[in-house]
C-alpha positions in Angstrom: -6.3 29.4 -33.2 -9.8 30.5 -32.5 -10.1 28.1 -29.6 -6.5 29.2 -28.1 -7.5 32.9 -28.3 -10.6 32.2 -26.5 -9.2 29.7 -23.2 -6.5 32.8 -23.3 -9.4 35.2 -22.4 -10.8 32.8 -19.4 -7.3 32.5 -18.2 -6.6 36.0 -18.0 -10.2 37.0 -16.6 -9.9 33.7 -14.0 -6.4 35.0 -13.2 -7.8 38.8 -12.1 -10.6 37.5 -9.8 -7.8 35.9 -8.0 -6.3 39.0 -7.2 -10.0 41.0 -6.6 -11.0 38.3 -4.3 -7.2 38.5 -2.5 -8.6 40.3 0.7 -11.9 39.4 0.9 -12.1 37.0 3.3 -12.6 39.1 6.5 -15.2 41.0 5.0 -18.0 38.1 6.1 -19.9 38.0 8.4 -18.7 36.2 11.8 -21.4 33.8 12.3 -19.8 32.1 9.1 -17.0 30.8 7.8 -16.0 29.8 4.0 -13.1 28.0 2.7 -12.3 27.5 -1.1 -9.3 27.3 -3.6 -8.4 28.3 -6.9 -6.1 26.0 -9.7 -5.1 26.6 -13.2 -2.3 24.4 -14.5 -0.9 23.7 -18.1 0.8 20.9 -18.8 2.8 20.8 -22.6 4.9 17.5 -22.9 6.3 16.0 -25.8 8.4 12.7 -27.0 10.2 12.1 -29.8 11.3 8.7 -30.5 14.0 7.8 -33.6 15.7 4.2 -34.9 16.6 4.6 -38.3 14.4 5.8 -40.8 11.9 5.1 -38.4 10.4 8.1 -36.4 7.6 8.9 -33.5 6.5 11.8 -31.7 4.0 12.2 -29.0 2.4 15.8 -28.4 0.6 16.0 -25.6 -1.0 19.8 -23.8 -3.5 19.6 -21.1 -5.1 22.9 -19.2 -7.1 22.3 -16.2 -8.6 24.7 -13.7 -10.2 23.9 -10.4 -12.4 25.4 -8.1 -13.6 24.7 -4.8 -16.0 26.3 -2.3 -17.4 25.3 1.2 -19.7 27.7 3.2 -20.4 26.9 6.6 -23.0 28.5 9.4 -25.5 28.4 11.8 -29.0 28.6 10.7 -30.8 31.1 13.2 -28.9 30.0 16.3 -26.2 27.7 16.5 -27.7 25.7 18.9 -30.4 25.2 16.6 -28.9 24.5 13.3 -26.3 24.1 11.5 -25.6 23.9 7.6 -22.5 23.1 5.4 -22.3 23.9 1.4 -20.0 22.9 -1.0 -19.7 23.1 -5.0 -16.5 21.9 -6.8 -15.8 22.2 -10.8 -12.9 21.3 -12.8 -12.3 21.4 -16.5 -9.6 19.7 -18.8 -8.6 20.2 -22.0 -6.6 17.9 -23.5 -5.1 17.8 -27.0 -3.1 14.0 -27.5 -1.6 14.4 -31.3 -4.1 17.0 -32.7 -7.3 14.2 -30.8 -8.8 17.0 -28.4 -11.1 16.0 -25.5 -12.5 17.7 -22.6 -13.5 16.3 -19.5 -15.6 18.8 -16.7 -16.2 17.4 -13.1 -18.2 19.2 -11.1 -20.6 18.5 -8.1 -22.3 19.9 -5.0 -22.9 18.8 -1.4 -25.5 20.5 1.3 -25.4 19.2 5.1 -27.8 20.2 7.9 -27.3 19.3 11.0 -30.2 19.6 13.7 -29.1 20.6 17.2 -25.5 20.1 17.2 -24.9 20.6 20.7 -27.7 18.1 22.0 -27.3 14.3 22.5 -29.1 13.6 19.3 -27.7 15.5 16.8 -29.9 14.6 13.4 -27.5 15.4 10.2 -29.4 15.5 6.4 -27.7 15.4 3.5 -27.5 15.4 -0.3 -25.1 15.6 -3.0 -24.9 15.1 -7.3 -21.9 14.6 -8.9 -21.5 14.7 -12.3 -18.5 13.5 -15.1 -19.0 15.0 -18.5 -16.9 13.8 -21.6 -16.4 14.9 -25.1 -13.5 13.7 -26.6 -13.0 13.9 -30.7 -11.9 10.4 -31.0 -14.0 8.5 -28.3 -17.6 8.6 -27.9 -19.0 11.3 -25.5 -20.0 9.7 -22.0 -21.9 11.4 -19.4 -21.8 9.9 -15.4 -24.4 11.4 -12.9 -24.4 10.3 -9.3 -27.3 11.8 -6.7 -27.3 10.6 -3.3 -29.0 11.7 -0.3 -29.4 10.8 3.4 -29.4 10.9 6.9 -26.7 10.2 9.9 -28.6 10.3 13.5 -26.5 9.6 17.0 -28.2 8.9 19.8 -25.9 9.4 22.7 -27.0 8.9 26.3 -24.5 8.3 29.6 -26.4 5.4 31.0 -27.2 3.4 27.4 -25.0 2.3 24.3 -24.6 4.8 21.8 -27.4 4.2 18.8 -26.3 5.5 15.4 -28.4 5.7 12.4 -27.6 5.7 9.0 -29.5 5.7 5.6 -29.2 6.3 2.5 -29.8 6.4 -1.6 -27.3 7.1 -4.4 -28.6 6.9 -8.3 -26.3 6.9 -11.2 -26.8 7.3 -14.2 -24.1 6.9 -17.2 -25.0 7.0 -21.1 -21.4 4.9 -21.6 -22.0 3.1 -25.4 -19.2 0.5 -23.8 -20.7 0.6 -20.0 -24.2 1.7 -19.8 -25.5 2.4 -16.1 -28.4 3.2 -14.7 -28.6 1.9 -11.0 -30.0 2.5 -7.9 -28.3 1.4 -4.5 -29.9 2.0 -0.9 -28.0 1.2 2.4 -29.0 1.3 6.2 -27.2 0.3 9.1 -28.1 0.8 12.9 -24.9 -0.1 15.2 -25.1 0.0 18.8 -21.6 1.0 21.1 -20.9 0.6 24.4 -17.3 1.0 26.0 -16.8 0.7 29.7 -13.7 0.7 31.7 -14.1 -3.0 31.6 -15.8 -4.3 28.4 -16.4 -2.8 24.6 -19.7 -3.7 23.0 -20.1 -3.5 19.9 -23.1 -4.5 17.5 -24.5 -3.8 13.5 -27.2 -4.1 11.4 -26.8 -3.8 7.7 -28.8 -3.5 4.9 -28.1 -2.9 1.5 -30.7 -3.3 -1.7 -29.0 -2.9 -5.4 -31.2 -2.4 -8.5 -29.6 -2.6 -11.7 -32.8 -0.7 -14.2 -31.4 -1.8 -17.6 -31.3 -5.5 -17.0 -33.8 -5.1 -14.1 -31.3 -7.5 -12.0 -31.6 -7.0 -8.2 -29.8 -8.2 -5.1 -30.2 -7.6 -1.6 -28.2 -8.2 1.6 -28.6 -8.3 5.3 -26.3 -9.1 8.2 -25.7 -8.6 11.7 -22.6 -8.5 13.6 -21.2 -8.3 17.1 -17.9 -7.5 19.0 -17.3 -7.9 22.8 -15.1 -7.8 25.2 -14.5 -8.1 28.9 -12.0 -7.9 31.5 -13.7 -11.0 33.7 -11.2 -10.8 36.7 -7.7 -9.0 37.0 -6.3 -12.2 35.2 -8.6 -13.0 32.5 -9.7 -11.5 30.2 -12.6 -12.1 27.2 -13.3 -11.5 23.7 -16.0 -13.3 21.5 -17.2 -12.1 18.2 -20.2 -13.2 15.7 -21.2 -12.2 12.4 -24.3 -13.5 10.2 -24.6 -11.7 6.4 -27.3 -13.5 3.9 -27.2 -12.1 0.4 -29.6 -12.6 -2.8 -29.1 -11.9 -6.3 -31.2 -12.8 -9.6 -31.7 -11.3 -13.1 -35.6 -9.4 -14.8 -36.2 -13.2 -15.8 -35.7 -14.8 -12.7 -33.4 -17.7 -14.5 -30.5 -16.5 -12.9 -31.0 -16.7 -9.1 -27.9 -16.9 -6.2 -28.4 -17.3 -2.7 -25.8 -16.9 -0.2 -25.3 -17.2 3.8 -22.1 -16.6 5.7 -21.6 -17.0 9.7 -18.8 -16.1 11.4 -18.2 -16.6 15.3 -15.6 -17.4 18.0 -14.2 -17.0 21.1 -10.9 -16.2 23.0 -9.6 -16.1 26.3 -6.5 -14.4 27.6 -5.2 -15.8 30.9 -2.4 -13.8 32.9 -1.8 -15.7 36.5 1.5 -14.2 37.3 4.2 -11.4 35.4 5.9 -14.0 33.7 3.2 -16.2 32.4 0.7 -15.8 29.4 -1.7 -18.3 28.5 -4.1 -17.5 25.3 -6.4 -19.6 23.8 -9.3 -19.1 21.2 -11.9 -20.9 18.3 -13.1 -19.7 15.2 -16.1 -21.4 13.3 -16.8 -20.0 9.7 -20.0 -21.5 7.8 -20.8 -20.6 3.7 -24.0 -21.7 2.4 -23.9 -20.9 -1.7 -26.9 -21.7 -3.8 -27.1 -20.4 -7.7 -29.8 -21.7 -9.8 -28.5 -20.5 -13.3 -31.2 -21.6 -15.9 -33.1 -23.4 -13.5 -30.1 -25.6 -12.5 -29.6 -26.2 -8.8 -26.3 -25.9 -7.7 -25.2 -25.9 -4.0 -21.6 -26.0 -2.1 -21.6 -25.8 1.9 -18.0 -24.9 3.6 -17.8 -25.6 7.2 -13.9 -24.0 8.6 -13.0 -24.7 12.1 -9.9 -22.8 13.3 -8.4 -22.9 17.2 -5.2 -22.2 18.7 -3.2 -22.1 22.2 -0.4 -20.7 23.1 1.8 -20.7 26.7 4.3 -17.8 27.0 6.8 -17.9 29.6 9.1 -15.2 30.5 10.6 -15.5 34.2 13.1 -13.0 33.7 14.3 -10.6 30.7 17.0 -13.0 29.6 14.9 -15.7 29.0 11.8 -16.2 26.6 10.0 -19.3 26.3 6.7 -19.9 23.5 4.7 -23.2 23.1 2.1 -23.3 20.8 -0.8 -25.7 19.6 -2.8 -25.1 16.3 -5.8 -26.8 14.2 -7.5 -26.2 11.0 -10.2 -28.4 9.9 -12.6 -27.6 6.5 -15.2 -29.6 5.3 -16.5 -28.6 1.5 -16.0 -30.2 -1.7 -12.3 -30.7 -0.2 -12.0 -31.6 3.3 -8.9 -30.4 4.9 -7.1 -31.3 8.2 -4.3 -29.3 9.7 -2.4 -29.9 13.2 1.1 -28.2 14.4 2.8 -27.6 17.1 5.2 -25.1 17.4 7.8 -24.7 20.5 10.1 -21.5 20.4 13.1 -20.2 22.9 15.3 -17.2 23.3 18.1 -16.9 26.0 20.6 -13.9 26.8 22.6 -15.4 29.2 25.5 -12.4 29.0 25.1 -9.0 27.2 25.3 -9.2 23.9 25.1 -13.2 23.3 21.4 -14.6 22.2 20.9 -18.1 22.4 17.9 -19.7 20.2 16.3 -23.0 19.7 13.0 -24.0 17.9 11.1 -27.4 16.9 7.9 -27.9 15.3 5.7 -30.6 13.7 3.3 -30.3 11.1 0.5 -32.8 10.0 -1.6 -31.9 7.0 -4.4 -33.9 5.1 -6.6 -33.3 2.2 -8.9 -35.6 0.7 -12.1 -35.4 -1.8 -13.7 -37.6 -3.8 -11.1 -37.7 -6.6 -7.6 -36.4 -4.8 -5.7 -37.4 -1.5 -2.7 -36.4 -0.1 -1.1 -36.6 3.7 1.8 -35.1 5.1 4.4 -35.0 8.2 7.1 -32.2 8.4 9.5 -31.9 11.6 11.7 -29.0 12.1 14.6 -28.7 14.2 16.8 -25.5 15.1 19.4 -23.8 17.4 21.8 -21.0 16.5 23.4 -17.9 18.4 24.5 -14.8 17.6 26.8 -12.0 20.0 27.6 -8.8 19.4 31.1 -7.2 21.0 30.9 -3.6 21.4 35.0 -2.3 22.5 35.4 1.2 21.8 35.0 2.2 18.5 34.9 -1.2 17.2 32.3 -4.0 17.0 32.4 -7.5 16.2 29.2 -9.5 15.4 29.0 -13.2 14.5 26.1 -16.1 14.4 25.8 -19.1 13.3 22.2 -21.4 13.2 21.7 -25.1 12.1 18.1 -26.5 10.9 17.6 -29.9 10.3 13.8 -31.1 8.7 12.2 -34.3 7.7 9.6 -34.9 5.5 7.0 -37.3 4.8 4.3 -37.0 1.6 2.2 -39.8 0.6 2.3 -40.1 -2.2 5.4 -38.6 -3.0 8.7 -38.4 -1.7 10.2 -39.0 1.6 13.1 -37.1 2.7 15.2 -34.8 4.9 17.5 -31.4 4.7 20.1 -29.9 6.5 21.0 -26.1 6.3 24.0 -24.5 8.2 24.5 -20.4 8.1 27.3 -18.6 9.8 28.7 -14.9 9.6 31.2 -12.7 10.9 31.5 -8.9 10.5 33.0 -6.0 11.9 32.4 -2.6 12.2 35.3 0.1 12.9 34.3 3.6 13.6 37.3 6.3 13.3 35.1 9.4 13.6 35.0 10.6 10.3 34.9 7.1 8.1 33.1 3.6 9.2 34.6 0.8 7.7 33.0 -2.7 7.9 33.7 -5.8 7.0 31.8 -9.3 6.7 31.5 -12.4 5.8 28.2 -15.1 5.1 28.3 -18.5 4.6 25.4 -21.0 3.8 25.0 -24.7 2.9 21.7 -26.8 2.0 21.6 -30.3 1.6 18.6 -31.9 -0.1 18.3 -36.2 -0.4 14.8 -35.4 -2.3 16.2 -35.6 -6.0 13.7 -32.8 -7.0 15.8 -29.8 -4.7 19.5 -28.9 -5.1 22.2 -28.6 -3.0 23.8 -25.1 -2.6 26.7 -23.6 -1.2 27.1 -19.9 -1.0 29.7 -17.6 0.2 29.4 -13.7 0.4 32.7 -11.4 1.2 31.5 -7.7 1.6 34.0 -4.9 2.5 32.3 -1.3 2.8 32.9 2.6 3.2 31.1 5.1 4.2 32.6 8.7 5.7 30.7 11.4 6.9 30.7 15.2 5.5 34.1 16.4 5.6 34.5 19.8 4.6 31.6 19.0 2.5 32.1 16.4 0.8 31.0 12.7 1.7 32.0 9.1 0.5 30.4 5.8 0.3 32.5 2.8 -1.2 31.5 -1.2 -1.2 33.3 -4.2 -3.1 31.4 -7.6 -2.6 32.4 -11.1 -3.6 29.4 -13.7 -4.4 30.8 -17.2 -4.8 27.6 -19.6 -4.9 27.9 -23.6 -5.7 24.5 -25.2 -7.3 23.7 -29.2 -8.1 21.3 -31.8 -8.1 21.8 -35.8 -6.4 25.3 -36.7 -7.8 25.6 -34.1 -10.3 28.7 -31.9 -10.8 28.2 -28.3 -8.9 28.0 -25.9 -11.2 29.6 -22.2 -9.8 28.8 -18.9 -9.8 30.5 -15.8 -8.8 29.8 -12.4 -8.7 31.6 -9.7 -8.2 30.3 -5.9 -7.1 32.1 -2.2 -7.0 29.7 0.9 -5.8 31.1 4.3 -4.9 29.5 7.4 -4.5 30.3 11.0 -3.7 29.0 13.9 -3.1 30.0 17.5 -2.4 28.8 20.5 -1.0 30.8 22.7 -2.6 29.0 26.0 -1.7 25.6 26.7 0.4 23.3 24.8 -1.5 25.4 23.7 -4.7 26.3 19.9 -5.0 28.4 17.9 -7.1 28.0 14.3 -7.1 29.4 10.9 -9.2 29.0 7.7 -9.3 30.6 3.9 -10.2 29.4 0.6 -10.7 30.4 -2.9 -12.0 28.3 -6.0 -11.7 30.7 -8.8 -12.8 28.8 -11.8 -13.7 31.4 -15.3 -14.2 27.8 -16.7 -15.9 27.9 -15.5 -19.6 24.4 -16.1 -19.8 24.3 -13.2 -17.2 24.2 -9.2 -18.2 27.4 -7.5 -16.8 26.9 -3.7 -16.3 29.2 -1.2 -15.7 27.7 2.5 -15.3 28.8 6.3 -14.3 27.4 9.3 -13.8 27.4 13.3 -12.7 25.3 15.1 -11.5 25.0 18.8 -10.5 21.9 20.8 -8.5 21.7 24.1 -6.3 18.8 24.4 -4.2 18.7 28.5 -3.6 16.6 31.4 -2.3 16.7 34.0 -3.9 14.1 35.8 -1.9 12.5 35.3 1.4 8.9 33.6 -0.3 11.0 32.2 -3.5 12.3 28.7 -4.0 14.2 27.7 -6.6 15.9 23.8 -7.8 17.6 23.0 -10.8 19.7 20.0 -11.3 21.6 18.1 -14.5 22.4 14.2 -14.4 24.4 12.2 -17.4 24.9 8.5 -17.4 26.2 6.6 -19.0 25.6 2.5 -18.9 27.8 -0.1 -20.3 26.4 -3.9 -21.2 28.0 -6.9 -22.2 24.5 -8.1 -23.7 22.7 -5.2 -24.8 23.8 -2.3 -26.5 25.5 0.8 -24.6 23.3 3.2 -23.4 23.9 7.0 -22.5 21.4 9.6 -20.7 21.5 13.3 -20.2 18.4 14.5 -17.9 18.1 18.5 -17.0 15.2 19.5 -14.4 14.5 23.4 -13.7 11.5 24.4 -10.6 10.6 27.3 -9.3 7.9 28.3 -6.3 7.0 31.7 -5.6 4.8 31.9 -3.0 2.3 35.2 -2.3 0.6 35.2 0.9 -2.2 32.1 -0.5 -1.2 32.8 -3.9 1.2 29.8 -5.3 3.0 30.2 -8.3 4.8 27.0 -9.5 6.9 26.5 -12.6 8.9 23.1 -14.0 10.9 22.3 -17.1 12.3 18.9 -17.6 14.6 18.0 -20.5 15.9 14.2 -21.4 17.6 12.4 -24.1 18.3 8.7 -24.2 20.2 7.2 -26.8 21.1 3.2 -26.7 22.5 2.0 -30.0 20.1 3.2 -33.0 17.5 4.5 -30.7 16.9 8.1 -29.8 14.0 9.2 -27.5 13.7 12.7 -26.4 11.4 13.9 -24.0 10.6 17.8 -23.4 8.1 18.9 -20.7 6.9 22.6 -19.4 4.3 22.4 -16.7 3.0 25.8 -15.0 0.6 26.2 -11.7 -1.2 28.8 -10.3 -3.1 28.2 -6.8 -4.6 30.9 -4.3 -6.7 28.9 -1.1 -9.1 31.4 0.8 
């Protein structure tokens, strides 16, 4: 009681320097300017769970309040110097079942920045950060994270722009689960260059991790590059490289990793006329990994090789042509080989009628000292589709047919078939669309391992505008799908699906709304589910700066596997906004009952937040 009396007090006295500080702002001088916000929120929620003679209940309050402040300023003369200040703090309680803990956050950050306005602006920095826990069923743990550095442009018309960056970060954490105590220092110097015909880009890196409590260590280094070029009018360049070596090992120097990666490659983009693309481009990757745990050498070298071409043609707008060529090889502890080709078209002879047509072939090989496997895949395709537009009507259909074979060795030969066809319309009377349509699909499979399927999917829909406030949406769908394997019998499956909606505006911003479903299932294996529900909500303002929800929803669910379920939900909110004062309020109410269980749930959450 002692304890509530006394966060009362801070709240009340937090809550009146909000409004002594309410006009403040102006009062400083205009060489600087501030920024900061004010938060206290409390948060009561509570569960109650009952089957039986069984019961549970979950209690759960949590206050926080957060503060935030940033100062900003020249220092002498703008031109000079330039500073930056910030300090944040927040503070939870927390009481979970009569098991309190408090957590504060709370931190600082200073910035300098030597003359601003000059090509060589030279920023300094620092910030701490600390996490603070005391909790009366956990251990208390205490994080602390320091960091300083510097940032320092150099930017000059005639030369690539040089940026420096360093810096240090401790932490510190006396975690009895995750003791920390590290040290981490970073550098990087990156050189830009953009033209109106080329982008250059390049990086060092360095980075240098000390772990103090196991006095473990590891260090990295890399360089990479980016550039590219427009060469002529029709060709154009790119090329990147990368090379990062890393280190790690332990106080005893048992435990020792080595690591290098390089990365490189190069593309070309060739554009000789409007209607003809040609793009081509290679990718080398190289790992080098060496660990010598206990004094063991162990060593793995990966060597990737990646390239690709590609021919776009596109002599007119109704007709798109792609071929492309691409190859993957790795060498490691399993080599890989990979080759496809890959030829794509796309024709619109008339408005509204696409014509399509694909192939491809696939060769793929891996092979180590204990495992090999090939294979060969070929795909075939063509479809269309065509879209009628005729007044307030339109009709759509398609239909595609693919056709593969596959070879594996070892394993199974075999090929596949798969048709797909639809047919829909859509009829627009102004104030109600109605649509209809239809899908079919078929798969056949001679590997014994795949099934055979036939599906077919009858959807009718309804959907009508607001009329006189109130709006509509109906669908009813059909599932009929056929499953078997080689010579089996097919085994069927339908489904069936009813959905309808509404909802009505019946005054300003008061709705009504309902609901229906059924999922059918012919599989009694499979859960049918019918379910309704209601809901009501006004959205209102009852003054200019006040906003105001509330809304109440009860469903009800029926299942031919599980016990019935029903649930009533009630949700209140209010805003009520003061100049930069913010004053939020929520309730929420819920209770789900589904056969002998009962769970209630209760929650009040309040806010208060005033920005400067």
């Amino acid at each position: 009681m002692f304890r509530l009396i006394k966060k009362t007090k801070k709240i009340v006295i937090v809550i009146a320097i909000i409004f002594v500080l309410f006009p403040f702002k102006k009062s400083y001088a205009q060489g600087f300017s501030w920024s900061g916000m004010i938060e206290l929120s409390f948060r009561d929620r509570i569960e109650k769970g009952k089957s039986g003679e069984y019961e549970t209940k979950t209690d759960q309050k949590t206050f926080q309040q957060r503060y935030f402040l940033n100062l900003n300023g020249p220092i002498f003369d703008p031109r000079i110097a330039i500073f930056s200040i910030g300090t944040t703090f927040t503070h939870t309680w927390e009481d979970l079942n009569d098991a309190n803990s408090r957590t504060k956050d709370y931190g600082y950050n200073i910035a300098t920045t030597f003359f601003p306005q000059r090509y060589f602006p030279l920023t300094l920095y620092t910030n701490r950060f600390v996490s603070d826990t005391d909790s009366s069923i956990f251990a208390s743990r205490k994080t602390t994270t320091t960091g300083y550095g510097l940032r320092w442009p150099l930017m000059l018309r005639s030369l690539p722009t040089i940026r420096l960056l360093m810096e240090q970060t401790e932490t510190v954490s006396d975690d009895p689960q995750q003791g920390k105590d590290e040290r981490k220092r970073e550098a990087s110097l990156e050189l830009n260059k953009v033209t109106s015909a080329s982008v250059f880009f390049a990086r060092y890196r360095y980075e240098n991790l000390l772990e103090k409590i196991g006095n473990s260590t590891s260090d990295l280094h890399g360089a990479d590059m980016n550039y590219g070029s427009q060469l002529t009018n029709i060709l154009h360049l790119r090329t990147f490289g990368s090379y990062y070596t890393t280190g790690a090992k332990d106080g005893t120097d048992s435990d020792i990793s080595l690591k290098d990666n390089v990365d490189t490659g190069v593309g070309l983009y060739f554009h000789p006329a409007v209607y003809l693309d040609l793009t081509t481009d290679y990718n080398f990757y190289y790992t080098f990994d060496e660990t010598y745990p206990a004094g063991e050498r162990l060593r793995t070298l990966s060597r990737r090789h990646l390239s690709s071409t590609s021919l776009y043609y596109h002599p007119d707008p109704r007709l798109d042509a792609r071929l492309g060529y691409y190859y993957g090889k790795t060498i490691s502890t399993t080599d890989i080989d990979n080759h496809q080709t890959t030829f794509n078209i796309l024709g619109k002879p008339i408005t509204g009628l696409n014509l399509m047509g694909n192939a491809s072939y696939l060769y793929s090989k891996s092979s180590s000292e204990v495992y090999y496997s090939k294979s060969k895949t070929q795909n075939y395709g063509t479809g269309f589709s065509y879209t009628l537009p005729f007044r307030n009507i339109t009709f759509n259909t398609g239909y595609r047919f693919d056709y593969g074979i596959l070879s594996i060795d070892p394993g199974d030969d075999g090929h596949n078939t798969n048709h797909s066809a639809g047919a829909g319309i859509a009829y627009n009377l102004n104030v109600v669309l109605i649509t209809t349509d239809y899908q079919f699909s078929s798969r056949r499979e001679s590997r014994a391992d795949i099934e055979d399927r036939d599906e077919h999917r009858y959807k009718l829909g309804l959907a009508s505008y607001y009329i006189r406030g109130l709006a509509v949406t109906a669908s009813f769908e059909y599932d009929n799908l056929m499953q078997r394997k080689n010579d089996e019998p097919w085994t069927k499956n339908e489904l069936i699906i009813i959905d309808t909606k509404l909802d009505y505006n019946i005054w300003r911003g008061l709705f009504f709304s309902g609901g229906y479903s059924h999922y059918d299932f012919s599989n009694p294996a499979s859960n049918d589910t019918e379910t309704v529900y209601t809901e009501g909500r006004m959205v209102f303002f009852p003054l200019s700066n006040l906003f105001a929800t509330v809304k109440i929803r009860e469903e009800w669910n029926w299942y031919s596997l599980n016990a019935n379920k029903n649930t009533l939900l009630g949700e209140a909110r209010l805003d009520y906004r003061i100049r930069k004062l913010l004053l939020s309020a929520e309730y929420s109410y819920s209770l789900e009952t589904q056969g002998s269980m009962e769970t209630t749930k209760n929650m009040v959450f309040f806010r208060v937040t005033r920005t400067f």
